[in-house]
N, CA, C and O atoms as a DFTB+ gen file, in Angstrom:
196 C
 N C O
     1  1     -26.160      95.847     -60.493
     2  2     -27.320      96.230     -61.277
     3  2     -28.144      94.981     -61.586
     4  3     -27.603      94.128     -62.291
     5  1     -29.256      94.792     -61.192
     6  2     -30.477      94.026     -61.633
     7  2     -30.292      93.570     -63.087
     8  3     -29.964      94.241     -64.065
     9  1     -30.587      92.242     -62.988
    10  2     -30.493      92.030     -64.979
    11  2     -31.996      92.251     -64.954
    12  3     -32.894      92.235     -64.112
    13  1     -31.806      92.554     -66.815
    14  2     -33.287      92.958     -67.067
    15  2     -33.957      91.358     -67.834
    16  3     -33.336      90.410     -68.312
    17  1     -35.490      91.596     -67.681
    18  2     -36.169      90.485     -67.546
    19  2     -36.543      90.095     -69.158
    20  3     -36.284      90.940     -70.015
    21  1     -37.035      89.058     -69.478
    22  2     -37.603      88.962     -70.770
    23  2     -38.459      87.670     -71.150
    24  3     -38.193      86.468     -71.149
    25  1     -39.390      88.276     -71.418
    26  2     -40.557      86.992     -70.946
    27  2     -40.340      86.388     -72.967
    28  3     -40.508      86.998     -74.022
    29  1     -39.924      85.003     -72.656
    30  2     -40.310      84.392     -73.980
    31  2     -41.806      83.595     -74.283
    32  3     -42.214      82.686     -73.560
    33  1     -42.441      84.035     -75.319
    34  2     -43.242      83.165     -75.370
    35  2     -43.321      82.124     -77.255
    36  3     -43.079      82.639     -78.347
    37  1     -43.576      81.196     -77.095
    38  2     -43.549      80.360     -77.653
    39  2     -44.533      79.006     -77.861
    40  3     -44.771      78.619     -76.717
    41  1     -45.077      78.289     -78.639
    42  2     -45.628      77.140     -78.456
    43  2     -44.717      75.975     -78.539
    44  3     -45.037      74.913     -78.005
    45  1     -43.553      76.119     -79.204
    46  2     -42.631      75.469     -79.409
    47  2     -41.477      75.405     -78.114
    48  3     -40.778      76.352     -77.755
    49  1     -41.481      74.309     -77.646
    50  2     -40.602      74.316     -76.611
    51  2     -38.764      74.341     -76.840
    52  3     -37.879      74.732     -76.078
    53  1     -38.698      73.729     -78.258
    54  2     -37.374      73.772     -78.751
    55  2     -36.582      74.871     -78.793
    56  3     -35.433      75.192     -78.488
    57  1     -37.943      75.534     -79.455
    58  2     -37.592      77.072     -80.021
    59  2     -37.453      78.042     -78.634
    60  3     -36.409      78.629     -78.350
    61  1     -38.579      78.099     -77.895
    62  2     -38.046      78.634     -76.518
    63  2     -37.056      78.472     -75.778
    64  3     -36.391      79.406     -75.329
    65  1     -36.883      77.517     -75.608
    66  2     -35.309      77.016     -75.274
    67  2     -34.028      77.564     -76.020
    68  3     -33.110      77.854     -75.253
    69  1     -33.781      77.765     -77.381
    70  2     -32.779      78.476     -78.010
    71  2     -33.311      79.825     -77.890
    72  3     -32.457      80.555     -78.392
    73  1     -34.210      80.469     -77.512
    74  2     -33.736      81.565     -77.491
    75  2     -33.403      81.953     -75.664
    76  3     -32.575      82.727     -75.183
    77  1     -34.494      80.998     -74.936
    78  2     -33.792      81.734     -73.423
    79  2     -31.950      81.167     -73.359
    80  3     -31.133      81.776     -72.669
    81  1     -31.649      80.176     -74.039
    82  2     -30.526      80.078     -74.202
    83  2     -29.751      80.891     -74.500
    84  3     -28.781      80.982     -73.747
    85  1     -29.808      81.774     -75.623
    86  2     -28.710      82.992     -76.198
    87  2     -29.010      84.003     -75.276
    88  3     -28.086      84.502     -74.633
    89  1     -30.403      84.458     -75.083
    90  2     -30.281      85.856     -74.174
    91  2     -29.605      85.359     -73.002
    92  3     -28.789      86.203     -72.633
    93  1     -29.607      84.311     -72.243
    94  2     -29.042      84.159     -70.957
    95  2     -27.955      84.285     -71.266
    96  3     -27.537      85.238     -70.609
    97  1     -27.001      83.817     -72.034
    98  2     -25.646      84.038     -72.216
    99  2     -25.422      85.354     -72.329
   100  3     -24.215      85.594     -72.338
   101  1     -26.220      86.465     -72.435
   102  2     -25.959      87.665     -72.908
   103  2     -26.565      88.392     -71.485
   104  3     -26.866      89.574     -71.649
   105  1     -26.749      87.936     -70.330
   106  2     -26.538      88.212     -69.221
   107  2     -28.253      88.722     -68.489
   108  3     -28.446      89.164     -67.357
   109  1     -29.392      88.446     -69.684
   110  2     -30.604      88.872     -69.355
   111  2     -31.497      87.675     -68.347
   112  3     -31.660      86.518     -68.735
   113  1     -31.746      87.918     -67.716
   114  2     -32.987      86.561     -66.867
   115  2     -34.080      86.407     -67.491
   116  3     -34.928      87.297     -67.423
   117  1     -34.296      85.311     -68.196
   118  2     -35.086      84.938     -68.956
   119  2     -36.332      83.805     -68.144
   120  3     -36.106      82.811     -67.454
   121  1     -37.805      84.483     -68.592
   122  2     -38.913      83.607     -68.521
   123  2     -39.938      83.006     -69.456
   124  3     -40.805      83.748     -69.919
   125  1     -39.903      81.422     -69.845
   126  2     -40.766      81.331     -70.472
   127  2     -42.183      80.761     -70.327
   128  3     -42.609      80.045     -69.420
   129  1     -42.858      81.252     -71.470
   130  2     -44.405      80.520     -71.376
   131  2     -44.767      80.401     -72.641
   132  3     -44.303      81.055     -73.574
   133  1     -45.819      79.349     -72.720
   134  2     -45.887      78.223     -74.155
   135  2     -47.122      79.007     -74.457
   136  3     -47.320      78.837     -75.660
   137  1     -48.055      79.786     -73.962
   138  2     -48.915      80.507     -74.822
   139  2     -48.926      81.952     -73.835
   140  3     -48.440      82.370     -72.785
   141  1     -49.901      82.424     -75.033
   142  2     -50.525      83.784     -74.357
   143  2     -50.734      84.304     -72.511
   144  3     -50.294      84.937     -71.551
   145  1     -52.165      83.084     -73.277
   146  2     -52.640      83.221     -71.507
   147  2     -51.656      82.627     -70.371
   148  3     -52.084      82.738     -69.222
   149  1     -50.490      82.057     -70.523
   150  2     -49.790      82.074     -69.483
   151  2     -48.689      82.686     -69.668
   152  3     -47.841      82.376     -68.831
   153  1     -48.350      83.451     -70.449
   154  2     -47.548      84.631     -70.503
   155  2     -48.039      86.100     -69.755
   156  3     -47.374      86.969     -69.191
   157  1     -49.753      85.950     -70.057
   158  2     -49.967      87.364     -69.060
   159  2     -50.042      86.934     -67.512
   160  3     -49.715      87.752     -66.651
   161  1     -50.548      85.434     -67.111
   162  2     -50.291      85.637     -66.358
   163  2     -49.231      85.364     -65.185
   164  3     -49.332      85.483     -63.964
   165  1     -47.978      84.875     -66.170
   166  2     -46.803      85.479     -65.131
   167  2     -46.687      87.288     -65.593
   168  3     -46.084      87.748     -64.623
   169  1     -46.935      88.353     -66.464
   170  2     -46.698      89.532     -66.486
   171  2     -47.575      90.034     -65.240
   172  3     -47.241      90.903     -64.434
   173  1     -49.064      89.117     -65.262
   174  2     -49.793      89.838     -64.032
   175  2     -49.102      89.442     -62.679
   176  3     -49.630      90.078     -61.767
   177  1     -48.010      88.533     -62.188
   178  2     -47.828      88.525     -61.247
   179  2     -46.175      89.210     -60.897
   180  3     -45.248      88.853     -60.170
   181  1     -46.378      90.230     -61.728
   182  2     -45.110      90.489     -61.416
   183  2     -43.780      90.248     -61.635
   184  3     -42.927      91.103     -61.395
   185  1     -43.481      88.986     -62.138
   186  2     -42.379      88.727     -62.521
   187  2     -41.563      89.474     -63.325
   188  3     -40.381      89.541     -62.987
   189  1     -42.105      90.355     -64.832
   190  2     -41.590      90.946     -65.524
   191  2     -41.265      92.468     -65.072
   192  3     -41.878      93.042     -64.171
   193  1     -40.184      93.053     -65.849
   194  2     -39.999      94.392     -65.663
   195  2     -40.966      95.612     -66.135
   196  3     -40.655      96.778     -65.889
């Protein structure tokens, strides 16, 4: 079964980092991006579920 995806976004790189940290341990594939506009556009390319 496909893990499910989860786009973090954050300005804080620390903070992004602890959390793709815990969800990965919890078996989800985690993506992050430091604002908005590059959060939609990895959602516009597909990456997310």
């Amino acid at each position: 079964m496909p893990k499910e995806k989860i786009l973090v976004v954050d300005d804080e790189e620390d903070i992004r980092e602890l959390v793709k940290y815990n969800l990965a341990r919890e078996g989800y594939k985690i993506f992050c991006a430091s604002s908005g506009e590059k959060a939609l556009k990895k959602a516009k390319a597909k990456l997310l579920d």
